[in-house]
C-alpha positions, 0 to 999 in steps of 0.5 A, spaced: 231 957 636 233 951 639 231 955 646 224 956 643 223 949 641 225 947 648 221 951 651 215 949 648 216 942 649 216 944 656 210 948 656 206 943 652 208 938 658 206 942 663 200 944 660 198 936 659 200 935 666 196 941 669 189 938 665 190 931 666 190 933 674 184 937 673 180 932 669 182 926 673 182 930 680 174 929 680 175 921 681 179 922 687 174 918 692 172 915 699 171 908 695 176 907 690 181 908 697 178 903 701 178 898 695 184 899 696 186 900 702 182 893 704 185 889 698 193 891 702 193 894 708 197 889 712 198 892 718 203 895 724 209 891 723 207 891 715 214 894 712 211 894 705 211 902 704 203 902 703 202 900 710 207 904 712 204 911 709 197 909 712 199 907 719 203 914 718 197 918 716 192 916 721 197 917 726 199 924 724 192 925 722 188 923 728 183 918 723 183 910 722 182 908 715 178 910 709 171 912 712 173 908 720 175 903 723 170 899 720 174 899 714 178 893 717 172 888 717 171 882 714 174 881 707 180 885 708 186 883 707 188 886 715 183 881 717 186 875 714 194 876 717 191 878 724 184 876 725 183 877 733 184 884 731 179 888 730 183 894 726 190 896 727 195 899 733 195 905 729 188 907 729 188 907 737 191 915 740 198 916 742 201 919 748 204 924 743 203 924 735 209 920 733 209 913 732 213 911 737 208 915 741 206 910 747 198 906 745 193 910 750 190 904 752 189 897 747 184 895 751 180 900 751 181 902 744 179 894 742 173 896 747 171 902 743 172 907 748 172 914 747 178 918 747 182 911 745 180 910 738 180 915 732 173 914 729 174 919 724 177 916 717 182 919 714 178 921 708 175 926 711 180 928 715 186 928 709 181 930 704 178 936 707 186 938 708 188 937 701 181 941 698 183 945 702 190 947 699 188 944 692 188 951 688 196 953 690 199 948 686 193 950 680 196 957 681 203 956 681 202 951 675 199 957 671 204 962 674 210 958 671 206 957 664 205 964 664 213 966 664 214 959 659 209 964 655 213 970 655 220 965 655 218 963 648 216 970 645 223 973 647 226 967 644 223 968 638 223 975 638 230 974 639 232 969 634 228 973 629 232 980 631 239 976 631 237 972 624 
């Protein structure tokens, strides 16, 4: 019985975790990102962890910001540590896709050129990506709540049999 009771607990959570993130996945947009992306958003030499995971994100993923590298403008807390600067270093291609990867060029990215500055914004280009593969943690989860199901029928089929 204990068992059972067990089970259930987990089996109840993981169904609340599983509508929870179908309820709220909907919200997931552009706008609440650059909101806060722009509120921040500290730079290349941030040590913070949220600079440090957008700068490893639009280096991996090619992109600058949310929607471009507009997203860096005026009013964002980006402009006010580094106001020469039109968007950060990791917006601008690489010589390779690692961060420590050589800047192409920082003038010409500052200019604009093509081929030096990523001009896609990573909403797009993550977002496609993770749309992409958002069924696979939504099977697995009804997957494992379908043996959790058949876990606790053989509980309580058991505990009724040796009872």
């Amino acid at each position: 019985l204990l068992f059972f009771i067990l089970v259930s607990l987990v089996f109840l959570t993981q169904l609340i975790g599983a509508v929870l993130f179908l309820v709220h996945w909907k919200q997931v947009q552009p706008e609440n990102f650059l909101s806060e992306l722009q509120r921040n958003y500290g730079g290349d030499e941030g040590a913070e962890v949220f600079s440090t995971a957008w700068n490893t994100l639009m280096v991996t993923f090619s992109c600058c910001g949310v929607l471009g590298p507009e997203d860096f403008g005026n009013g964002s807390h980006f402009q006010e540590l580094h106001p020469g600067m039109p968007w950060p270093r990791a917006c601008c291609a690489r010589d390779g896709l690692l961060q420590a990867g050589e800047l192409l060029g920082w003038e010409q990215c500052q200019d604009r050129s093509p081929g030096y500055i990523h001009e896609q914004g990573c909403f797009s280009t993550f977002g496609k990506t993770l749309q992409r593969y958002i069924s696979l943690p939504g099977t697995c989860s009804l997957a494992v709540l379908g043996i959790e199901i058949f876990a606790m029928f053989f509980a309580f089929c058991l505990y009724y049999n040796f009872d």
